[in-house]
C-alpha positions as CSV (number, residue, x, y, z in Angstrom):
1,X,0.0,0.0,0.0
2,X,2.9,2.4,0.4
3,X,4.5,2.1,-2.7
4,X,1.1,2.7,-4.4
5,X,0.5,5.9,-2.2
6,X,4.1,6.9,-2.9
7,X,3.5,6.5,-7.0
8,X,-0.1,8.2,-6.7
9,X,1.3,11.2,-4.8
10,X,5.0,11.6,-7.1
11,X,3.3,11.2,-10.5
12,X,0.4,13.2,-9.7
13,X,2.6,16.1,-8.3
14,X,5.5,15.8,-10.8
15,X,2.8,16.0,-13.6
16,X,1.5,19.0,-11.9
17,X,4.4,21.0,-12.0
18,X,5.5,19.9,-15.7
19,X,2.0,21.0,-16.7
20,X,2.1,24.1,-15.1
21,X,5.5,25.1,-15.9
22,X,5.0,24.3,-19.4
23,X,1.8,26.1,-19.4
24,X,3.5,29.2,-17.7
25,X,6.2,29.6,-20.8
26,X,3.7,30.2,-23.2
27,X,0.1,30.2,-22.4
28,X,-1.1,31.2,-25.7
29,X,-0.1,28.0,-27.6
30,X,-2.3,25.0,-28.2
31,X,0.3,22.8,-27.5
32,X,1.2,24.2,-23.9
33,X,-2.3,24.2,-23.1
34,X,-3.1,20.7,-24.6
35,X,0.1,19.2,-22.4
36,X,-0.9,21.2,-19.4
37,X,-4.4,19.8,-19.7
38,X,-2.8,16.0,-20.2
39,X,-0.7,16.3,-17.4
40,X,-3.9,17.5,-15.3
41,X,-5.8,14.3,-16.7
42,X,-2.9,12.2,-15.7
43,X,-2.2,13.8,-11.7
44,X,-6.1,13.1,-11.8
45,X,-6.0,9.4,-12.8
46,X,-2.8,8.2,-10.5
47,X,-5.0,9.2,-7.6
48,X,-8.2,7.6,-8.8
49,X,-6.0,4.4,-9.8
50,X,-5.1,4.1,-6.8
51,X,-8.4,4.5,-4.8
52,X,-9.4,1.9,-7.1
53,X,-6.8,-1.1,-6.3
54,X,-7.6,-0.4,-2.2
55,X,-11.2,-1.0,-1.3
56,X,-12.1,-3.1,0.9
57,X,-15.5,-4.3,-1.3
58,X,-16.0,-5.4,-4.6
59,X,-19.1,-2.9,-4.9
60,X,-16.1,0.1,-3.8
61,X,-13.8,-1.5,-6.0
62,X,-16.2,-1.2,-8.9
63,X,-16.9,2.3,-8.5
64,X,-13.7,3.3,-8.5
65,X,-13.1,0.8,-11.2
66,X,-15.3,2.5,-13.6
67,X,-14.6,6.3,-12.2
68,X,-10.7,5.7,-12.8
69,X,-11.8,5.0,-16.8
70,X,-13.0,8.9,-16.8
71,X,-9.9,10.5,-17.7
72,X,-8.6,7.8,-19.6
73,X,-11.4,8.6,-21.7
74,X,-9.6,12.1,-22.4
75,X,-6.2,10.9,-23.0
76,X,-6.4,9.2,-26.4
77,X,-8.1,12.5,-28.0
78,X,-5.9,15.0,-25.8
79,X,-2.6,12.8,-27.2
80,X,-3.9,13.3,-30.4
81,X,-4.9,16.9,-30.3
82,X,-1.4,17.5,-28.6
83,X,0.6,16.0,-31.5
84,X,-1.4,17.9,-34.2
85,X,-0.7,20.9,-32.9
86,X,2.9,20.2,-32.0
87,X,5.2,22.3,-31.7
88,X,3.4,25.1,-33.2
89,X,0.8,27.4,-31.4
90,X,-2.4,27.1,-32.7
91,X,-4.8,23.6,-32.5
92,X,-4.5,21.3,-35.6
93,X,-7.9,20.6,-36.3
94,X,-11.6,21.6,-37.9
95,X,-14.2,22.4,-35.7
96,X,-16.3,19.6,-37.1
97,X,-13.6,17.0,-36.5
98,X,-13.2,18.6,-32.6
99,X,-16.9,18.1,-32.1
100,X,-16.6,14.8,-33.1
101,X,-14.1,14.2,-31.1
102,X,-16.0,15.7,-28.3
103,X,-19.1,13.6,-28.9
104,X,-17.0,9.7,-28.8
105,X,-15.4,11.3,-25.3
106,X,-18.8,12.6,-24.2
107,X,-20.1,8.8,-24.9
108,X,-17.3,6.6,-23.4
109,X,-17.7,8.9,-20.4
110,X,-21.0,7.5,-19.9
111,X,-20.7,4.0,-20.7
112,X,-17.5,4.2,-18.4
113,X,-19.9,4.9,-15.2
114,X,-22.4,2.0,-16.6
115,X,-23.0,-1.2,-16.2
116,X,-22.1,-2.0,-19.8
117,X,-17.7,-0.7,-19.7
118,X,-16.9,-3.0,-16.7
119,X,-20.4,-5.6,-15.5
120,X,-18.2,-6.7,-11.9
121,X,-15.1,-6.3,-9.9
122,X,-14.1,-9.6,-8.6
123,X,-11.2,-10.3,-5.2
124,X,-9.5,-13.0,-6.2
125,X,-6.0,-14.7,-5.1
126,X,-5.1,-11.2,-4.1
127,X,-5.8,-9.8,-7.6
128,X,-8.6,-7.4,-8.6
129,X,-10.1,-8.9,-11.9
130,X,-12.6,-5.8,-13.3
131,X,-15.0,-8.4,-15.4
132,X,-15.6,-6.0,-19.1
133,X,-18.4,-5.5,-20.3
134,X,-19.4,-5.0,-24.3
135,X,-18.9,-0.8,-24.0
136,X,-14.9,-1.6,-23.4
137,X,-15.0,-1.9,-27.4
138,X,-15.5,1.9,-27.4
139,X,-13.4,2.8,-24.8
140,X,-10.5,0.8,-26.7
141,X,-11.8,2.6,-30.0
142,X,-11.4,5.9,-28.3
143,X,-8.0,5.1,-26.8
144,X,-6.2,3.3,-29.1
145,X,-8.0,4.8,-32.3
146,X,-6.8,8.1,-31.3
147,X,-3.3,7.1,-30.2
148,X,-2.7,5.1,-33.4
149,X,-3.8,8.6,-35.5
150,X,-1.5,10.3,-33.1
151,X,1.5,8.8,-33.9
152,X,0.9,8.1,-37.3
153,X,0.7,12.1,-37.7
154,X,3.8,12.4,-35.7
155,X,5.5,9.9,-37.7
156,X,3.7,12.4,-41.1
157,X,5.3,15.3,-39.3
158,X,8.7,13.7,-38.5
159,X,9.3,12.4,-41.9
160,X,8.9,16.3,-43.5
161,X,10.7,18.5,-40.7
162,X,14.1,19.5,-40.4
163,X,16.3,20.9,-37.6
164,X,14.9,21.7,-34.2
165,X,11.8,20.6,-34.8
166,X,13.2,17.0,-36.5
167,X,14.6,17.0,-32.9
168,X,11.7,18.1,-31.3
169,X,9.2,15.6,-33.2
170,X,12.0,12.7,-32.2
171,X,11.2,13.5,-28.4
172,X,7.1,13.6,-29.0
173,X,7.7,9.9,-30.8
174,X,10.2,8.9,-27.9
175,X,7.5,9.5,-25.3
176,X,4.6,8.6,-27.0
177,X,6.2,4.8,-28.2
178,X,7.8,4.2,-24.8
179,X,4.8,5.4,-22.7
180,X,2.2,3.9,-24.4
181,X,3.6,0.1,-25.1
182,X,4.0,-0.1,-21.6
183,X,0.4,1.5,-20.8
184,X,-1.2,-0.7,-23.4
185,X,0.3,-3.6,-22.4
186,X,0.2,-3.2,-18.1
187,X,-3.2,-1.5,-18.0
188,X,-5.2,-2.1,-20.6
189,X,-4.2,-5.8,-22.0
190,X,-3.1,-7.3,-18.9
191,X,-6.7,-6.4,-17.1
192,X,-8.8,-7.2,-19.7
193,X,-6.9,-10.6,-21.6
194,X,-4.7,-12.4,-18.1
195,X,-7.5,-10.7,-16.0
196,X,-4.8,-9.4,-13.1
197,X,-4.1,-6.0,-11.5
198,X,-0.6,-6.7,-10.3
199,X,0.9,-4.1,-12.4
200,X,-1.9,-1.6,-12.1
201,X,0.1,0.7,-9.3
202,X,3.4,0.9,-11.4
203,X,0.9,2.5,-14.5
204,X,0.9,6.2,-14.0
205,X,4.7,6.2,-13.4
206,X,5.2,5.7,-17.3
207,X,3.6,8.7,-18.0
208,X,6.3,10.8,-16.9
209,X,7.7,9.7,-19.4
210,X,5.5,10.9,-22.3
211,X,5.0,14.6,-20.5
212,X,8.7,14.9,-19.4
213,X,10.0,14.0,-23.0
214,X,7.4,16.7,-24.1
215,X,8.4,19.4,-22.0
């Protein structure tokens, strides 16, 4: 229990400050404000996570199961927002495409606090096993779908700059690669296909990863 508090409390507060100090350099620009509001996400979701591995019921368990999918729902899209605008100032999509974007987070945000995203949580040989439901297909099409776009633009981007911003694009890729494989494979995979929580409190210290190589 006091590792977990330990990684809750550093990655929350470590993604604070990263967010607000890139936020404080230039406040104007989408991509400050896009990190900024990742980071915010993230600091939100260690805490939840780990509120949601120490209950002492399965009916707890569940709620803070399903609550700690809220701002997951935000980080495929905000990733992918983030990258399109990278590193320039200004946001790197239509209007249409962000209310579209808007409506798929609007709907896995309710199907994450239904019955339908995750049906039970289950104690078992000292695991948590959060039993999905058939909504998880849209969370997955909102996370992954939007991460995949992200770094396929990055890799788009990448491939045509030069200079700093080659460099720049080569940090963005770093983070998003590294972060994510382990994400993917800890906290999304290892739940849902071998059913086990065991690497659940180690999750949000990969993000510092991502936002560190960002900023």
């Amino acid at each position: 229990m006091l590792v977990g508090i330990l990684v809750a409390v550093f990655t929350s507060l470590a993604n604070i400050v990263l967010g607000f100090i890139t936020f404080a350099k230039n406040p104007k620009s989408a991509t400050n404000r896009l990190l900024a509001f990742l980071a915010l996400q993230i600091a939100i979701w260690a805490i939840i996570n780990y509120f949601s591995l120490h209950q002492q019921t399965e009916v707890a368990t569940l709620f803070w199961i399903r609550l700690d999918m809220l701002p997951g729902a935000l980080m495929g899209p905000s990733i992918y927002l983030l990258v399109k605008s990278f590193p320039g100032g200004k946001l790197g999509v239509s209007k249409l495409t962000l209310l579209g974007i808007s409506l798929l987070v609007g709907l896995t945000i309710i199907l994450a606090l239904s019955p339908y995203m995750f049906t039970s949580a289950i104690f078992e040989g000292g695991n948590i096993k959060a039993v999905p439901g058939p909504a998880i297909v849209i969370f997955a099409i909102n996370f992954l779908g939007f991460l995949s776009l992200a770094f396929v633009s990055a890799l788009r981007k990448y491939s045509k700059a030069m200079g700093l911003e080659k460099l720049q694009l080569k940090y963005l890729l770093s983070g998003l690669i590294i972060t994510f494989s382990l994400i993917a494979t800890t906290q999304f995979f290892a739940v849902i296909l071998f059913k086990t929580s065991f690497f659940i409190p180690f999750g949000p210290l990969y993000t510092l990863i991502l936002v560190g190589s960002i900023s």
